[in-house]
Every structure is written in C-alpha cells, then in structure tokens.
C-alpha positions in Angstrom: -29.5 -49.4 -21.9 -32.2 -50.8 -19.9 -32.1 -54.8 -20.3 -35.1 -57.2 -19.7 -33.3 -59.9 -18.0 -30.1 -58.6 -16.5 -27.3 -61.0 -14.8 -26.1 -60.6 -11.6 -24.0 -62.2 -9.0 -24.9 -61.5 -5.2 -22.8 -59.0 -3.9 -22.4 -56.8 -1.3 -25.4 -54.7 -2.2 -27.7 -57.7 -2.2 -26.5 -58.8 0.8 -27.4 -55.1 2.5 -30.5 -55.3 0.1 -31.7 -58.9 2.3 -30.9 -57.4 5.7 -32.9 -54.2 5.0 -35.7 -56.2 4.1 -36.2 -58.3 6.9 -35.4 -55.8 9.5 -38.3 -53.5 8.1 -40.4 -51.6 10.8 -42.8 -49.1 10.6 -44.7 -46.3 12.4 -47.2 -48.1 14.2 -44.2 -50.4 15.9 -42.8 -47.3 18.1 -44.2 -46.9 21.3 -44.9 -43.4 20.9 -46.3 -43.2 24.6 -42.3 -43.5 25.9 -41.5 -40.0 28.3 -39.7 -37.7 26.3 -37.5 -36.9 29.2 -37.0 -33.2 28.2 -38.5 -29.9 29.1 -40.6 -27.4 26.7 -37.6 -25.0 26.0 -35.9 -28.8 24.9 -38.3 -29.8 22.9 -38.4 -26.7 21.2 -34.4 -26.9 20.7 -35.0 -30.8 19.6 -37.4 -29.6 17.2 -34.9 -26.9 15.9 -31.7 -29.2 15.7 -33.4 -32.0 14.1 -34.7 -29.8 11.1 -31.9 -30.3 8.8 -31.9 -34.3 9.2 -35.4 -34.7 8.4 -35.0 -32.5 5.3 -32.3 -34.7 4.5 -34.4 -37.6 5.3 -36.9 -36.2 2.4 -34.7 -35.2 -0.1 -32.5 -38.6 0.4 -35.9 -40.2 -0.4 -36.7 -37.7 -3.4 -33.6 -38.5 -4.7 -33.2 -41.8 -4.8 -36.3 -42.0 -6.8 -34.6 -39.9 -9.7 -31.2 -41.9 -9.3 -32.6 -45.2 -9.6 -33.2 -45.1 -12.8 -29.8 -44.1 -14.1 -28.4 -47.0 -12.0 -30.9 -48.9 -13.9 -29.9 -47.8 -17.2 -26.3 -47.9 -16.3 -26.6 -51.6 -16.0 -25.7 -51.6 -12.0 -28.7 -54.3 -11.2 -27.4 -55.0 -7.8 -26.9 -50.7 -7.1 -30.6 -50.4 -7.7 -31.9 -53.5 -6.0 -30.4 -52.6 -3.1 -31.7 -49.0 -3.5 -35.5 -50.0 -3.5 -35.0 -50.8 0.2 -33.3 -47.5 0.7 -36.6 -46.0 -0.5 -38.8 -47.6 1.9 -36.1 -46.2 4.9 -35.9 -43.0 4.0 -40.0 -42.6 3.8 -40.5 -45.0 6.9 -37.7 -41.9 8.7 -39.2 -39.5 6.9 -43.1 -40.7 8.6 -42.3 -41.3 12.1 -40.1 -37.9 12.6 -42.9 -36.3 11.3 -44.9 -38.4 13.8 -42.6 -37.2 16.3 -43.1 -33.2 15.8 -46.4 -34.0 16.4 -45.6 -35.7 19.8 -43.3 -32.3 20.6 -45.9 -30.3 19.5 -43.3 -28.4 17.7 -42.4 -27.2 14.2 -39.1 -27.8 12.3 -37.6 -24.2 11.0 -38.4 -23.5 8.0 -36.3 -22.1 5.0 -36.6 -18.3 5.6 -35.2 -19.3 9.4 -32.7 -20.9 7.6 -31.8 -20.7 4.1 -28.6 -22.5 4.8 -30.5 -25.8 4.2 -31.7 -25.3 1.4 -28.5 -24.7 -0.4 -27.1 -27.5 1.1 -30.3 -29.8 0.0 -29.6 -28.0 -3.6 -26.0 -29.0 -3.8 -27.3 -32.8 -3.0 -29.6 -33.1 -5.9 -27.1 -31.5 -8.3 -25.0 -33.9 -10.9 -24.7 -37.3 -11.8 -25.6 -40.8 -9.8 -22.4 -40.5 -7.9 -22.1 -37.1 -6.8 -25.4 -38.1 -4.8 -23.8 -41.4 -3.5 -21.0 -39.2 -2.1 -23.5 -36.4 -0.9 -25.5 -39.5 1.1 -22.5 -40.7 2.2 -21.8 -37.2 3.8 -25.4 -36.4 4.8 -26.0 -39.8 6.6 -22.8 -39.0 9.2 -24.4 -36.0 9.7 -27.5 -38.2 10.9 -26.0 -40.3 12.3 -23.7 -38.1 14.5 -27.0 -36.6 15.7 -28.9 -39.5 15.9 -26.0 -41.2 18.5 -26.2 -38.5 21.2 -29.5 -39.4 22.0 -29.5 -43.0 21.3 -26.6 -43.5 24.0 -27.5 -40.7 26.0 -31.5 -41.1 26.5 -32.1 -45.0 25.5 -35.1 -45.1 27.8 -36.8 -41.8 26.2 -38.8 -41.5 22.9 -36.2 -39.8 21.1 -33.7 -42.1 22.4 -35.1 -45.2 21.5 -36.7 -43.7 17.9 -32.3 -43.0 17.1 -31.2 -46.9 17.9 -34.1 -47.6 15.1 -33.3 -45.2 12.6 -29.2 -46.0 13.4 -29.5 -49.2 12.0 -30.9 -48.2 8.7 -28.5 -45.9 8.5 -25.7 -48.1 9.0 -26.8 -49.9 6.0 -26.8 -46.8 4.0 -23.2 -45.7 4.8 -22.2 -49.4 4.0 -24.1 -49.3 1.0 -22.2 -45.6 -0.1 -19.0 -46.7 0.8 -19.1 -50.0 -1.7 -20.4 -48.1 -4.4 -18.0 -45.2 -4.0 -15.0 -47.8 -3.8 -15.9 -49.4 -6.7 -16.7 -46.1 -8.8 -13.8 -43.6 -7.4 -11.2 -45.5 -8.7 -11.8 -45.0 -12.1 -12.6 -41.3 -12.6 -10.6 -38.3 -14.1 -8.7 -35.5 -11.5 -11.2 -32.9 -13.1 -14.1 -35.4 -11.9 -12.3 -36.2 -8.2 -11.5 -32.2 -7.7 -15.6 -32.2 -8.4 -15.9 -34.5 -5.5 -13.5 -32.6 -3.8 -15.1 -29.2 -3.7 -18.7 -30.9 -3.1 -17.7 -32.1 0.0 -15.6 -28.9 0.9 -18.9 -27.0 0.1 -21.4 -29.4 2.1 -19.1 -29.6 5.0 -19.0 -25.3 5.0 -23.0 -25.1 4.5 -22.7 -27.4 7.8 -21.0 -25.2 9.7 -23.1 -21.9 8.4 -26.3 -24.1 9.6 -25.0 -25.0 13.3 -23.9 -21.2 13.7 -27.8 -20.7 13.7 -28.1 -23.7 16.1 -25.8 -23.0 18.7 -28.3 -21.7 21.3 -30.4 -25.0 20.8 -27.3 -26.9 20.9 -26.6 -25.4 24.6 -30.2 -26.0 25.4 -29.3 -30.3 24.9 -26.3 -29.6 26.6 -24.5 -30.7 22.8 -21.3 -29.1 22.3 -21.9 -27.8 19.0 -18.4 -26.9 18.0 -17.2 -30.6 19.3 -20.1 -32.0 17.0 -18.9 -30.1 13.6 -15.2 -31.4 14.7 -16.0 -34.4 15.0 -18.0 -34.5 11.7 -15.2 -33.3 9.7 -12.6 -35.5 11.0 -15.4 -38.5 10.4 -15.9 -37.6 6.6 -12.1 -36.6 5.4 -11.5 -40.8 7.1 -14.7 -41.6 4.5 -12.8 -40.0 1.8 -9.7 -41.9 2.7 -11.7 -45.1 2.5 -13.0 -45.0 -1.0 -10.1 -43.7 -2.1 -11.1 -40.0 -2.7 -7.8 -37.4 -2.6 -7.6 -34.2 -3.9 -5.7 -34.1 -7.2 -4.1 -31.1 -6.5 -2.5 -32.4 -3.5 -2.3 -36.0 -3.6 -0.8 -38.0 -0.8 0.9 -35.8 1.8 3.9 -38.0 2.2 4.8 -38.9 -1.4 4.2 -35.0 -2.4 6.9 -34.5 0.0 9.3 -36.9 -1.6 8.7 -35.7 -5.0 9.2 -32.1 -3.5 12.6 -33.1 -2.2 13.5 -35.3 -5.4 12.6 -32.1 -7.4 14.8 -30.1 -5.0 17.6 -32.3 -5.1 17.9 -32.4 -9.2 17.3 -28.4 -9.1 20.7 -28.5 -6.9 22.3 -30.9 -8.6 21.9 -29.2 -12.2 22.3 -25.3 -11.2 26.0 -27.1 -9.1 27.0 -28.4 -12.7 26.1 -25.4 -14.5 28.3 -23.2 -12.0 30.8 -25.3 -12.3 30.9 -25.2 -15.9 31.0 -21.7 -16.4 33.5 -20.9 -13.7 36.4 -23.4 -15.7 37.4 -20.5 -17.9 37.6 -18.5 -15.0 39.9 -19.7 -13.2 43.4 -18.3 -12.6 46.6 -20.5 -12.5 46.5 -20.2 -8.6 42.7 -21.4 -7.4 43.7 -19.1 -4.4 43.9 -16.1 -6.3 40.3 -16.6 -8.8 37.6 -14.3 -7.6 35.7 -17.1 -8.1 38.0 -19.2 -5.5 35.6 -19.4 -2.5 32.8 -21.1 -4.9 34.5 -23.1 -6.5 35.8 -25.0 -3.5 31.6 -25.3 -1.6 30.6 -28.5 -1.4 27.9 -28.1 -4.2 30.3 -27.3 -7.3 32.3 -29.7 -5.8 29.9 -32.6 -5.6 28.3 -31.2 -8.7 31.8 -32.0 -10.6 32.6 -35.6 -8.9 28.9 -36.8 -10.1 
C-alpha cells in the first residue's frame, strides 16, 4: 500500500542514491571530437557488438519505470529512491550511444539480424520486481565486460573514454542489485529460487546464441569472443554465490556430498543387520560348514552385528 509519509533509515541504497546524483553527466560533457582510433570495417564491427548493450541500456530504462512502482507499493522507500537515479543513467547511456552511432556513422543490427536479443530482452521484462533485479544484475556484467575492453584498452579514444563514464554508473547498479538481491533471496521458496535459477541459465544461453552471430566482429576488435562468454559465466555463477542464490536441486556441492555418504553409510549399515538377521537360522553347528559361512564372517555382517 502506497503510504504518504513513509519512514526510512539511510541505507545502502541512499547512500548509492547520493553518489549517483552528484556524479551526474550528460551528453553535451563528452568530447565527442576524441579520434576513434579504429578503421571502417571496426567501426562497423563496434557498431555490431555494441547492439545488444544499448538495447539493454533501453529496456533497463523501460523497465525500471514499470518496477518502480511495485517497489513503491511494496513499501521499499529506499529501493525506489535510489531507482530514480538509475532512471536518469540508463536514458543519459541510452542518449550518448545513440550519439555515438551517429559519430560511427553506423547502425546497430536490428531484430531480424538477430532475434536472439529480443528473446533475451523478453525474458528481462518477464515476472515480478526481483526477477528484473536479478536480470539487471546479469545484464550489467554483460556491459560492463564489454564496456572494460575498451576502457583499458583505448583510454585516449572516444569509445574508450565514453566506457570509463558509463563504468561508473554501472558500478553503482551492480552494487545497487547485489544489496537488494541479498536482502530479498534469503527469504524465498526452492520453487521461487529454481525460477531464478533457470532465468539465469536461460539469459546466460541466449548470450551465447547472440555472440555466435558476433564472432566475426569480435575478430575484427581483436576480442576473443569465446574468452569473453567464459569469463561472463564464471563472473555471474560468483554473483549468484554472493546473494546467496543456489540451485535447490543441488544445494551446496560439499554438504550434498556428505549427506550422500551419510545416506550411503546407514544403507550399509541396515541391509549388514538385515543379512545378519536372516542368516541366524541358517547356520549349521560348524560356521565352516553353512553355505552361508563366507558371509557371515565379511566385515559388514560382522560390524553390522557388534553395532
């Protein structure tokens, strides 16, 4: 229920909320005369490679116009505080990288090139207020994965520099995912966490499906494309560590293998004492002579019997 004058402590969010507003910036701030330091076939691979983050850039924005609310009437003040700021990032990314196209005098693929993206830009928008916190989460790694090879590896060139600005926003959107997920993760049901589960299992396989088509771009920016994907998966399965995301099904690798074991041991343990009961009225008066001799005398009847 939506309240008038809500209470809140500062928190976290807040905190994230007050550094994203004074480190605001807008398009008029780049200096959009820096040498792009890349050839026409690179531009045109740029243009390619960076279509699926500036989709992502616009639907992070659409979305988090639909999810403020529910934060809103979920009573999570602080969550949609700090969100208004997110707003003015994504459409300030959103602005200049369409700013930049026009400086590559490219186009971004669209759909029919790629359909990939916009399944994957589907699957974002779909359920509740924290299956999009946990699809931003994923979708700003992805950004910011691409948006770090050409901040460290072109600082001095347009696209270069344009990254290191857009990297700091984005830091504060991963730190702003990560609280929220900590704080909500914890209390869901297995049905709700396998949900989680697959969402990210489907995002991370519409990824790969989407750099197939990229390869050849990739090659052009001398990016290692299968290295990239790697890299992204190992990234997000740490993410769902941190928040505390496991699959249900599987749990923790190391105590599933102790309650396999335990669960082994007992099965041993209660199939020895049932032999052993059953063979008692089989024995002859010499043990040596019992069909049953050899059994009787393994180690499992017999340590089934002393316990």
């Amino acid at each position: 229920m939506l309240k008038i004058f809500p209470q809140f402590e500062e928190d976290q969010l807040i905190r994230l909320f007050h550094k994203g507003v004074k480190a605001q910036w807008t398009v008029s701030d780049v200096e959009w005369e820096q040498p792009l330091m890349m050839g026409e076939e690179q531009a045109r691979a740029l243009a390619h490679m960076l279509t699926p983050v500036y989709l992502g850039e616009q639907s992070a924005m659409i979305g988090a116009s639909v999810v403020l609310p529910q934060m809103a009437m979920a009573g999570e003040t602080t969550s949609q505080i700090y969100l208004s700021s997110f707003l003015m990032d994504e459409a300030r990314h959103f602005e200049v990288l369409t700013q930049l196209y026009k400086r590559l005098e490219e186009n971004p693929l669209n759909l029919r090139q790629m359909p990939a993206m916009l399944r994957y830009h589907n699957r974002l928008r779909k359920g509740d207020r924290i299956d999009w916190v946990w699809g931003i989460l994923i979708s700003d790694v992805f950004a910011k994965n691409f948006y770090q090879i050409f901040s460290r590896s072109q600082p001095e060139a347009l696209f270069g520099n344009l990254s290191g600005r857009i990297l700091r926003d984005e830091s504060r959107h991963q730190a702003f995912a990560e609280y929220y997920l900590k704080h909500a993760v914890p209390g869901l049901e297995p049905d709700r966490l396998q949900a989680l589960v697959k969402m990210k299992d489907d995002l991370l396989a519409t990824m790969d499906n989407m750099y197939d088509h990229l390869l050849e771009d990739a090659k052009h920016l001398d990016i290692d494309g299968r290295k990239f994907l790697d890299d992204l998966r190992e990234e997000i399965e740490h993410k769902s560590k941190r928040i505390g995301l496991t699959d249900p099904n599987h749990g923790d690798g190391e105590n599933t293998l102790k309650r396999v074991f335990q669960g082994v041991g007992e099965g041993v343990k209660n199939a020895g004492q049932d032999l052993s009961s059953k063979f008692q009225g089989l024995k002859a008066s010499r043990c040596d002579t019992c069909f049953v001799a050899l059994l009787c005398r393994t180690r499992l009847v017999t340590a089934a019997r002393c316990s």
